[in-house]
DOZA-290096 format. One line per 8 residues: their letters; for each residue x, y, z of N, C-alpha, C. Coordinates in Angstrom, 1 decimal, always signed. Layout:
a> X,Y,Z,X,Y,Z,X,Y,Z ~ ...
//
This chain:
xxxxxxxx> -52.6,-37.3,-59.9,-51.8,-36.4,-59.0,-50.9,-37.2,-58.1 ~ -51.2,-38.1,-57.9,-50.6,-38.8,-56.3,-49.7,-39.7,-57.3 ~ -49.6,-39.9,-58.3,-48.6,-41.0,-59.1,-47.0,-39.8,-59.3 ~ -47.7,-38.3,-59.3,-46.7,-37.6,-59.4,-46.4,-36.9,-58.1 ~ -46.3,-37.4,-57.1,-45.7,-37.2,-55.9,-44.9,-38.3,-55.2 ~ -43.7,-38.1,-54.9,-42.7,-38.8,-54.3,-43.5,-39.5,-53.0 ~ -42.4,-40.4,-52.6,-42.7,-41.2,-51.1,-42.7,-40.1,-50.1 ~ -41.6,-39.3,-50.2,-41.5,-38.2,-49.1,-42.7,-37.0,-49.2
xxxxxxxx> -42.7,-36.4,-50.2,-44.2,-35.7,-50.7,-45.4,-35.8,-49.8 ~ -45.4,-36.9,-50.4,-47.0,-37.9,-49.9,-47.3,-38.0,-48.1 ~ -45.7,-38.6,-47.5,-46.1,-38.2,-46.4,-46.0,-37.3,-45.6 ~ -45.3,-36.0,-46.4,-45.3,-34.7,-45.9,-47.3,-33.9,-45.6 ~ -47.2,-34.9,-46.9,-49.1,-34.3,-47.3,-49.8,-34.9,-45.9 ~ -49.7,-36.3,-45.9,-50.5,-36.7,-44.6,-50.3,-36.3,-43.5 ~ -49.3,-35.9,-43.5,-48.7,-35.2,-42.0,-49.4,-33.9,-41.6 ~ -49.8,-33.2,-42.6,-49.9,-31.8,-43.3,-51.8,-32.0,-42.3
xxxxxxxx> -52.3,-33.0,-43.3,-53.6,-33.8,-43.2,-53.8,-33.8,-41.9 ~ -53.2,-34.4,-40.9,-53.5,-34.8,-39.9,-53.4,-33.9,-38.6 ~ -52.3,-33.1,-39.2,-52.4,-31.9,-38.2,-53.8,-30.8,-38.7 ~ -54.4,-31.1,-39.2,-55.5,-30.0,-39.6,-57.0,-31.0,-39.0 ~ -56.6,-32.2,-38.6,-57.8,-32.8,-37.9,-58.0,-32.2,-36.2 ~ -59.3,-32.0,-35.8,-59.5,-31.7,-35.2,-59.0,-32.5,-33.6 ~ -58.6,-32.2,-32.8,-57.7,-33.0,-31.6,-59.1,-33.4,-30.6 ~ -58.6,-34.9,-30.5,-60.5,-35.6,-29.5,-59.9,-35.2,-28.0
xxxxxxxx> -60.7,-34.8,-27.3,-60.5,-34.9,-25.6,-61.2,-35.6,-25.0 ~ -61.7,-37.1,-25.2,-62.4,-37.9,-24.5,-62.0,-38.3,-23.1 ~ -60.8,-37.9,-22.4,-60.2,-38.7,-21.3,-59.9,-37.5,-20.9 ~ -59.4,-37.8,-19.3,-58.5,-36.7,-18.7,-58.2,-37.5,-17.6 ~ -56.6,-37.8,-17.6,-55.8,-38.2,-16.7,-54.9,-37.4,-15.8 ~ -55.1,-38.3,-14.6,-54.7,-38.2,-13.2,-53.8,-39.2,-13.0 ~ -52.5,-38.7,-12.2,-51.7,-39.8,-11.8,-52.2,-41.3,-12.3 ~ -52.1,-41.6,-13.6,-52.3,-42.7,-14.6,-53.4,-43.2,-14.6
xxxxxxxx> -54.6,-42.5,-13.8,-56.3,-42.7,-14.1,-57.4,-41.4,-15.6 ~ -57.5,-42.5,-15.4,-58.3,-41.7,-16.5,-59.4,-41.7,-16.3 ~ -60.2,-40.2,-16.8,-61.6,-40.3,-16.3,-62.1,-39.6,-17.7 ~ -63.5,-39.9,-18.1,-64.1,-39.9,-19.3,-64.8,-38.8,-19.2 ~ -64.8,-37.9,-20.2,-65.2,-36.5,-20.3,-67.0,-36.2,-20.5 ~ -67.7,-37.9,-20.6,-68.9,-37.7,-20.7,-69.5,-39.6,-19.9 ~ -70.2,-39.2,-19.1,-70.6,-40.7,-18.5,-71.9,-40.4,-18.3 ~ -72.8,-41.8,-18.3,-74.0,-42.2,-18.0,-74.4,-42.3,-17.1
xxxxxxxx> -75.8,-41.6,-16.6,-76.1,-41.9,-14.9,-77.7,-41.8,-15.3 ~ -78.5,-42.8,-15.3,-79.8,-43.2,-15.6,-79.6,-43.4,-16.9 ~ -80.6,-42.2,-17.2,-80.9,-41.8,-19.1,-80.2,-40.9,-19.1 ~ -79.6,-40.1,-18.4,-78.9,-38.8,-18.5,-76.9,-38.8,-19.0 ~ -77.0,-38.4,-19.9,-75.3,-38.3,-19.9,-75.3,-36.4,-19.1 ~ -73.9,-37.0,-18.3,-73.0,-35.6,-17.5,-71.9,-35.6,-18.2 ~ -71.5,-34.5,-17.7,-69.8,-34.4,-18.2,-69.3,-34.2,-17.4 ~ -67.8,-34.0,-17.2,-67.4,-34.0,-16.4,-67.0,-32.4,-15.9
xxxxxxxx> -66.9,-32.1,-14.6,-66.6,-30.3,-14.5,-65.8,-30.4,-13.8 ~ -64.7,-31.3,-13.9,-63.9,-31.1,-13.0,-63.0,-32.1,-12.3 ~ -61.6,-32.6,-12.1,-60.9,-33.7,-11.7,-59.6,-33.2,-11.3 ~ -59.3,-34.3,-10.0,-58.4,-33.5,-9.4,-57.9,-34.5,-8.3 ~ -56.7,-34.4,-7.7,-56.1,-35.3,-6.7,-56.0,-34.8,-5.3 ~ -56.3,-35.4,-4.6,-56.2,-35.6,-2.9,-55.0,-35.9,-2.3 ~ -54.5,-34.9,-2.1,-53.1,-35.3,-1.3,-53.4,-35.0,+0.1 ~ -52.2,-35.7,+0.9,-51.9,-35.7,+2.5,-51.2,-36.0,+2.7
xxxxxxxx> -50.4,-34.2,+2.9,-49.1,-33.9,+2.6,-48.4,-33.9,+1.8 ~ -47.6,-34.8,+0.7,-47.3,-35.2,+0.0,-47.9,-36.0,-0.9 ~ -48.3,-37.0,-0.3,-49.2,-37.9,-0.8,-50.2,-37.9,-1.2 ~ -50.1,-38.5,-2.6,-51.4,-38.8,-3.4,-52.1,-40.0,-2.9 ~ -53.3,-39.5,-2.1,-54.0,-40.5,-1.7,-55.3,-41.3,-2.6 ~ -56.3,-40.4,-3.3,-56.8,-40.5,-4.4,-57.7,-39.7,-5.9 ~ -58.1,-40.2,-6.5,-58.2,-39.5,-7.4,-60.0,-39.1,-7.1 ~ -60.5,-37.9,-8.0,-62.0,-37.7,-7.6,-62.3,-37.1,-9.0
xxxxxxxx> -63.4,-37.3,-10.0,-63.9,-36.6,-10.6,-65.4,-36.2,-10.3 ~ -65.9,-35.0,-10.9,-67.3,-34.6,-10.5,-67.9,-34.6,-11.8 ~ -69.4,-35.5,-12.0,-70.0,-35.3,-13.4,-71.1,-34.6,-12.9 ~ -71.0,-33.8,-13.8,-72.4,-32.6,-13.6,-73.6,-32.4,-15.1 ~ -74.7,-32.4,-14.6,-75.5,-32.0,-16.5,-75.0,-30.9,-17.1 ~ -74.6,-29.7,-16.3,-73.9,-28.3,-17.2,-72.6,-28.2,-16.2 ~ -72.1,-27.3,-16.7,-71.0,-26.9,-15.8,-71.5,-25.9,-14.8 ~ -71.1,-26.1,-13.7,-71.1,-25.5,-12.8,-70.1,-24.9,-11.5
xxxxxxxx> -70.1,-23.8,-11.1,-68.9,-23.5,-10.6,-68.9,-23.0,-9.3 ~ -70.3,-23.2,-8.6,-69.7,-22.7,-7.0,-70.8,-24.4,-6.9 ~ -70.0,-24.3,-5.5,-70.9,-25.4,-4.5,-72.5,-25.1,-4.5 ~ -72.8,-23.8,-4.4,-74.6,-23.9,-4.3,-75.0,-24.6,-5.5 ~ -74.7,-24.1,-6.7,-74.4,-24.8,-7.9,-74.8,-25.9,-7.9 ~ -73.9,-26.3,-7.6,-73.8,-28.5,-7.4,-75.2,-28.9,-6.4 ~ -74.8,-28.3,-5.2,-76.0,-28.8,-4.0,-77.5,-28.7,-4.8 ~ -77.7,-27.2,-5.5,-79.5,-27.1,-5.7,-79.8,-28.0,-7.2
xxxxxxxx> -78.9,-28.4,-7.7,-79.0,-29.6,-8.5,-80.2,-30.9,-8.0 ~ -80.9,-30.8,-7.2,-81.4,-32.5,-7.0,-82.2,-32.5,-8.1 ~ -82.9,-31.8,-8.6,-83.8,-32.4,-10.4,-83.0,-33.5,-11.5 ~ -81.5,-33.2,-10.6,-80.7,-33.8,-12.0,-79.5,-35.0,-11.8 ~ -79.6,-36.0,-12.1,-78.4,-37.0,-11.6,-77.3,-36.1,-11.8 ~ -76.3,-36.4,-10.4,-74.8,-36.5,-10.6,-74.4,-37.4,-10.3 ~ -73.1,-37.4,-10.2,-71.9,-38.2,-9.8,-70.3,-37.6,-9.7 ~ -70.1,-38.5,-8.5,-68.5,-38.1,-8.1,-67.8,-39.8,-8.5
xxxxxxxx> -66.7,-39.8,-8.6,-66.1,-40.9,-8.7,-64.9,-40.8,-8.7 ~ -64.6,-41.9,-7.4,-63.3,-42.1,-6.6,-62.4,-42.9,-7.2 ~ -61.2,-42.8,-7.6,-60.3,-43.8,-7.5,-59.2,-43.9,-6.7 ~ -58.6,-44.7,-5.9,-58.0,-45.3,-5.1,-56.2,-44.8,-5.3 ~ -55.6,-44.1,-5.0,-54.3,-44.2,-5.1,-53.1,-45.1,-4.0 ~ -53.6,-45.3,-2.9,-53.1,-45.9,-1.9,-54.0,-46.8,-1.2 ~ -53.6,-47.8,-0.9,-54.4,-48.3,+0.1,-55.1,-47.6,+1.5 ~ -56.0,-47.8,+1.9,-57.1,-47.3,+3.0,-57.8,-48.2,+3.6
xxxxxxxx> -57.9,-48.2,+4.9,-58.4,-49.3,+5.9,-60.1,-48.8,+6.0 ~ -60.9,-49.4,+5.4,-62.6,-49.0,+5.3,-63.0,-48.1,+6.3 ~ -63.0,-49.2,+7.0,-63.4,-48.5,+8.2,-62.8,-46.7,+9.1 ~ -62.0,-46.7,+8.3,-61.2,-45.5,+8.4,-61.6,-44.5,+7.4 ~ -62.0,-44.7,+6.4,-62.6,-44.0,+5.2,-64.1,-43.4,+5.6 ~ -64.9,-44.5,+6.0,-66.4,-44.2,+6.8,-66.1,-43.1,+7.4 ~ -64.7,-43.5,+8.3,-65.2,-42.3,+9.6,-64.5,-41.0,+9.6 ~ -63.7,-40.7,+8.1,-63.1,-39.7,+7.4,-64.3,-39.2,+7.0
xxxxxxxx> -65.1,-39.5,+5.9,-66.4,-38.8,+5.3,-67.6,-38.5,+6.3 ~ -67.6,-39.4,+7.3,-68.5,-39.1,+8.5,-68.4,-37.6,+9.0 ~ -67.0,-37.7,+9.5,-66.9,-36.3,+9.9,-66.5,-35.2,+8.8 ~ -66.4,-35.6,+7.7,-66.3,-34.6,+7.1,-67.8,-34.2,+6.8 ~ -68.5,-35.3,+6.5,-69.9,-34.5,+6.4,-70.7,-33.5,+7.7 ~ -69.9,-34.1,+9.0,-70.3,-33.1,+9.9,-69.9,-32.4,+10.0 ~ -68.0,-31.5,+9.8,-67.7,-30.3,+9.5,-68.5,-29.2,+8.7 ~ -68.5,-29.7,+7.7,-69.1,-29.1,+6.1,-70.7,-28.6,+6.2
xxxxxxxx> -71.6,-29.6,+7.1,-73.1,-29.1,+6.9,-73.4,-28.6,+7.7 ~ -74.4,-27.8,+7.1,-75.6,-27.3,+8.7,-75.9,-28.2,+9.4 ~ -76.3,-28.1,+10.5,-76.8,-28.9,+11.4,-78.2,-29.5,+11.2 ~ -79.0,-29.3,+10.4,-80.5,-29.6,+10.0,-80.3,-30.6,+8.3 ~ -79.1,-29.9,+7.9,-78.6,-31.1,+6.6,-78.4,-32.1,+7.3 ~ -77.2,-32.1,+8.2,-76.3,-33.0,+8.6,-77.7,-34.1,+9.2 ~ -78.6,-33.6,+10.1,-79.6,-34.0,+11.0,-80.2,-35.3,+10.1 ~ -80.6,-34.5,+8.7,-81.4,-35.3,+7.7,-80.7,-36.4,+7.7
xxxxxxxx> -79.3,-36.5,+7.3,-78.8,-37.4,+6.4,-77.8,-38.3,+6.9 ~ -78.5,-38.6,+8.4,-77.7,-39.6,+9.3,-78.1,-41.4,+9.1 ~ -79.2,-41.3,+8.5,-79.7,-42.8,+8.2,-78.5,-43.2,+7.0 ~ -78.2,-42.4,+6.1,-77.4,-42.2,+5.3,-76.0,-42.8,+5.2 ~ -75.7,-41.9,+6.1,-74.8,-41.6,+6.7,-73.8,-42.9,+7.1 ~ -74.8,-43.5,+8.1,-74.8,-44.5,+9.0,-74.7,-45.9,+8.1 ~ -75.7,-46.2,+6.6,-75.3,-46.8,+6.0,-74.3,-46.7,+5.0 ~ -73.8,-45.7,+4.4,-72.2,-45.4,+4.3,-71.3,-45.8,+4.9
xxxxxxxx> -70.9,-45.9,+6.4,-70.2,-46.1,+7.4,-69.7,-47.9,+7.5 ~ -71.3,-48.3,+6.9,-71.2,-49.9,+7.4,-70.5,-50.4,+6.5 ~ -71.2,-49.9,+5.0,-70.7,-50.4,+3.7,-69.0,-50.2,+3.5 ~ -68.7,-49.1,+4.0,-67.2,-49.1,+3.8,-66.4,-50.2,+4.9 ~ -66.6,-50.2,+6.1,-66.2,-50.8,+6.9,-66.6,-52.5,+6.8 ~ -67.5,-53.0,+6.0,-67.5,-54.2,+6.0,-66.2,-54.6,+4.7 ~ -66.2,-54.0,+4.1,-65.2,-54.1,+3.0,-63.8,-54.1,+3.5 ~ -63.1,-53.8,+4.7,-62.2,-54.3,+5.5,-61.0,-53.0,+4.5
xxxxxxxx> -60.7,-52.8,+3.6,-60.1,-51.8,+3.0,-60.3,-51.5,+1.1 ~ -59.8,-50.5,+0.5,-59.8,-50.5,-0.7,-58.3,-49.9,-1.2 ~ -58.0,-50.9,-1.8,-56.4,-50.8,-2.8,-56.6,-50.1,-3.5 ~ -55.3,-49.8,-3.9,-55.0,-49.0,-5.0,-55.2,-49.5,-6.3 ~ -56.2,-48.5,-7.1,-56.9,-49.1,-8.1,-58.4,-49.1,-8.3 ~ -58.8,-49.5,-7.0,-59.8,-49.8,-6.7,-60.9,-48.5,-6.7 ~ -61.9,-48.2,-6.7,-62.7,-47.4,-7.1,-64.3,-47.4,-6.6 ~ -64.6,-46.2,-6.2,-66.3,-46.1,-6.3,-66.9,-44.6,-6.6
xxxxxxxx> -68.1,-45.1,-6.6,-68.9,-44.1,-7.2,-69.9,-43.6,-6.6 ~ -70.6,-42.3,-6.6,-71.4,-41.7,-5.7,-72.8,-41.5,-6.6 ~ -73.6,-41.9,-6.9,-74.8,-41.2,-8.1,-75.6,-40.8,-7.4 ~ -76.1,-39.4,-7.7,-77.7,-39.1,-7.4,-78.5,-38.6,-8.4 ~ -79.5,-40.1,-8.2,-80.5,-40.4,-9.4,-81.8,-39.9,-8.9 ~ -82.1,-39.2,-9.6,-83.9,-38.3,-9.2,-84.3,-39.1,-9.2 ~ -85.6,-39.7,-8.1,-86.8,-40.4,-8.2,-86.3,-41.9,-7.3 ~ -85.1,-41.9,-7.6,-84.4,-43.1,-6.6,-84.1,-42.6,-5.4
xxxxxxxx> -82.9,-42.2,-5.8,-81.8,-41.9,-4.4,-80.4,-41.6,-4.4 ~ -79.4,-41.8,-3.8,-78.3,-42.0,-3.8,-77.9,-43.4,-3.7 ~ -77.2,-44.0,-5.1,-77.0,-45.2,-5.1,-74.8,-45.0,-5.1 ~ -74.7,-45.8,-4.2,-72.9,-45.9,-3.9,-72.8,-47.4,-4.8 ~ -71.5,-47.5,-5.4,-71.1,-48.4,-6.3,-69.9,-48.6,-5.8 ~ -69.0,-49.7,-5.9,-67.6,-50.6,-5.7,-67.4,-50.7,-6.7 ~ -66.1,-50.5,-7.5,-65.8,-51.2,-8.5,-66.9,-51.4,-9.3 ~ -67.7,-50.4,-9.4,-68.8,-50.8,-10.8,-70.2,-51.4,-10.2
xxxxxxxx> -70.1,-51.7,-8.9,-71.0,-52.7,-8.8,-71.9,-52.4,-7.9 ~ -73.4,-51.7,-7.3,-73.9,-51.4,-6.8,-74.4,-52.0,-5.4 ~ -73.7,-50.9,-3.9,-73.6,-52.2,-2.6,-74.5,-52.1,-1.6 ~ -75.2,-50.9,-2.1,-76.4,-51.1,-0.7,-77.6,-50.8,-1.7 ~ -79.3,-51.1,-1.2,-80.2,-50.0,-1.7,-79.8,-48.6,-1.4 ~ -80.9,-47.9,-2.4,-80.9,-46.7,-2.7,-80.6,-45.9,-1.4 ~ -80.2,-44.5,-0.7,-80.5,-43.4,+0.2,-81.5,-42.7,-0.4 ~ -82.3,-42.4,+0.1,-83.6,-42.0,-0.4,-83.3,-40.3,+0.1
xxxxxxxx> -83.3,-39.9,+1.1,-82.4,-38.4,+1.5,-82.0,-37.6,+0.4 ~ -82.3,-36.7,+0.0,-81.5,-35.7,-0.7,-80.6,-35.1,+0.0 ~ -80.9,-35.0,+1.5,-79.7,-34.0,+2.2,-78.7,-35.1,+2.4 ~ -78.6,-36.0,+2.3,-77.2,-37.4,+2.5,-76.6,-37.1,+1.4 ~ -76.9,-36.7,+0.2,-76.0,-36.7,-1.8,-75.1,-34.9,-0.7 ~ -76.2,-34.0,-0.6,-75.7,-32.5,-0.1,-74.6,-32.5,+0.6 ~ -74.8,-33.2,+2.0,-73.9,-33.5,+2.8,-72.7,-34.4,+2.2 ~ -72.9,-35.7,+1.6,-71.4,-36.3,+0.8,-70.6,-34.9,+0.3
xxxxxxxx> -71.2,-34.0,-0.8,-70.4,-33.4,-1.6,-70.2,-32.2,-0.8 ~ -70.1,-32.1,+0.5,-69.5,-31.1,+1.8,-68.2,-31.2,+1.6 ~ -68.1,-32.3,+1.5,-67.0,-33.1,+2.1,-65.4,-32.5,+1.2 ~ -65.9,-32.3,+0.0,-65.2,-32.1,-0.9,-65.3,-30.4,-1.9 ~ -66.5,-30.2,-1.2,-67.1,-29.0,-1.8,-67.4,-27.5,-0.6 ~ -67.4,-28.1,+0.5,-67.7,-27.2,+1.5,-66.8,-26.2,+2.1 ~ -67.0,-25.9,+2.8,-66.5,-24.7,+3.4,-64.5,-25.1,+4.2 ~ -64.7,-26.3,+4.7,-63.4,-26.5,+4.9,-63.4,-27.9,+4.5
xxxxxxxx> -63.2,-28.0,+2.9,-62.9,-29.6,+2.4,-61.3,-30.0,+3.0 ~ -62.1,-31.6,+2.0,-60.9,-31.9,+2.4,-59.4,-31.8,+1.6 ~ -59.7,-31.1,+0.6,-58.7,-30.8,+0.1,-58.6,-29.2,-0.8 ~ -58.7,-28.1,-0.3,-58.9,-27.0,-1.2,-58.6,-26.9,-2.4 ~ -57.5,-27.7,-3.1,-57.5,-27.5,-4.0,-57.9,-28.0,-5.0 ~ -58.3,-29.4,-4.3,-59.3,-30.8,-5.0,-60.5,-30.1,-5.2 ~ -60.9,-29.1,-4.7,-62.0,-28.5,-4.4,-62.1,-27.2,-5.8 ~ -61.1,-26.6,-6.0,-61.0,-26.1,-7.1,-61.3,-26.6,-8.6
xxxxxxxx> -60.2,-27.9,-8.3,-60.3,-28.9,-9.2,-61.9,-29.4,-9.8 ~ -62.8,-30.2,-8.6,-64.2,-30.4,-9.3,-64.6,-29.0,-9.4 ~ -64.6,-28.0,-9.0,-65.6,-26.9,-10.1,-65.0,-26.0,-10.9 ~ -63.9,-27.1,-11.5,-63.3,-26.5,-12.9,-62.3,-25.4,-12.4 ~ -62.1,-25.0,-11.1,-61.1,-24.3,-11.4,-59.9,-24.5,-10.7 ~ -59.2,-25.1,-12.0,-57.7,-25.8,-11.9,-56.6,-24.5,-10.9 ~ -55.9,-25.7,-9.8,-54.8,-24.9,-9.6,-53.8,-25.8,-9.5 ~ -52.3,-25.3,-9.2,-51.5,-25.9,-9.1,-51.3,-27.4,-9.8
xxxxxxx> -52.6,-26.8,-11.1,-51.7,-28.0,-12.2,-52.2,-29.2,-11.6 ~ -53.4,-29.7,-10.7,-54.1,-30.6,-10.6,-55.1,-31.2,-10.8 ~ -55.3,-30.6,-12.2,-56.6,-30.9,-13.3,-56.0,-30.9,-14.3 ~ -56.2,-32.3,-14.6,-55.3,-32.7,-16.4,-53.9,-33.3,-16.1 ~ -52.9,-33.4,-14.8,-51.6,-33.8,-14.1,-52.0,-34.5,-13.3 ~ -50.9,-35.1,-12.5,-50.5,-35.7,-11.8,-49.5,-35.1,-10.7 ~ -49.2,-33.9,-10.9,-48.2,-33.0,-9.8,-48.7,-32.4,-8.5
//
């Protein structure tokens, strides 16, 4: 059969072929980061429910994804999760002075929680503060990561690379994801964004 089909034929047919293959969605990019639609956190694979950009004002300051074990779509959602590792993960669009970052999430986690969360998860808190600020700043590019692993803690990562022991606190993982998930985040729409519900074209874009 294929001896009796032309050059043009043939690659009419593969073309034909390849549009009938099923389309992979392993990525989803953000202002030219890419974030992976299924990641590892212990023994547990999450997926992702959601990604989205941080602006101020104009500015794209950085990128966030949320991995969750199912999808979920309100914040109680995400919070009554402690049985199950998550993860958020930051990527860098602009440069940020550390110590300025500490004391952005500081108070954001005191906006966002009760008073008796926030209370819990000041040891936490406090070692977040240091770790960012000894780091002097993080460029663009640069990246970390938030995990909360059952039976551990909350382990923070650099670039891949794990910087303090564990937070033992479950209300310190609650209180972080305030910040971005609570009642006045820091970005409402970023906030749409991790629980899946896309606006203004900031899940899957760069706009």
């Amino acid at each position: 059969m294929w001896r009796r089909l032309g050059s043009s034929a043939l690659l009419g047919l593969f073309i034909s072929m390849a549009s009938l293959a099923p389309a992979r969605a392993d990525t989803v990019e953000l202002a030219g980061v890419k974030y992976e639609t299924v990641e590892q956190v212990g023994n547990a694979k999450l997926q992702l429910n959601g990604a989205g950009i941080r602006y101020k004002a104009i500015f794209k300051v950085y990128t966030a994804g949320l991995y969750l074990p199912a999808k979920m779509g309100t914040p109680e959602a995400v919070y009554g999760a402690v049985n199950a590792p998550r993860r958020i993960h930051i990527v860098m669009l602009r440069e940020i002075d550390g110590n300025e970052l500490g004391k952005l999430f500081t108070q954001g986690m005191e906006k966002n929680s009760p008073r008796e969360i926030f209370a819990k998860s000041i040891n936490g808190t406090i070692k977040m503060a240091d770790l960012f600020s000894k780091r002097k700043k993080l460029s663009a590019g640069e990246s970390f990561s938030v995990d909360w692993v059952p039976g551990t803690g909350t382990v923070i990562s650099v670039n891949g690379k794990p910087e303090s022991e564990p937070i033992k606190e479950p209300e310190f993982y609650t209180a972080l994801m305030s910040i971005w998930l609570g009642p006045s985040p820091a970005d409402s729409q970023l906030k749409d964004a991790l629980l899946g519900k896309a606006r203004s074209g900031r899940f899957g874009s760069d706009q």
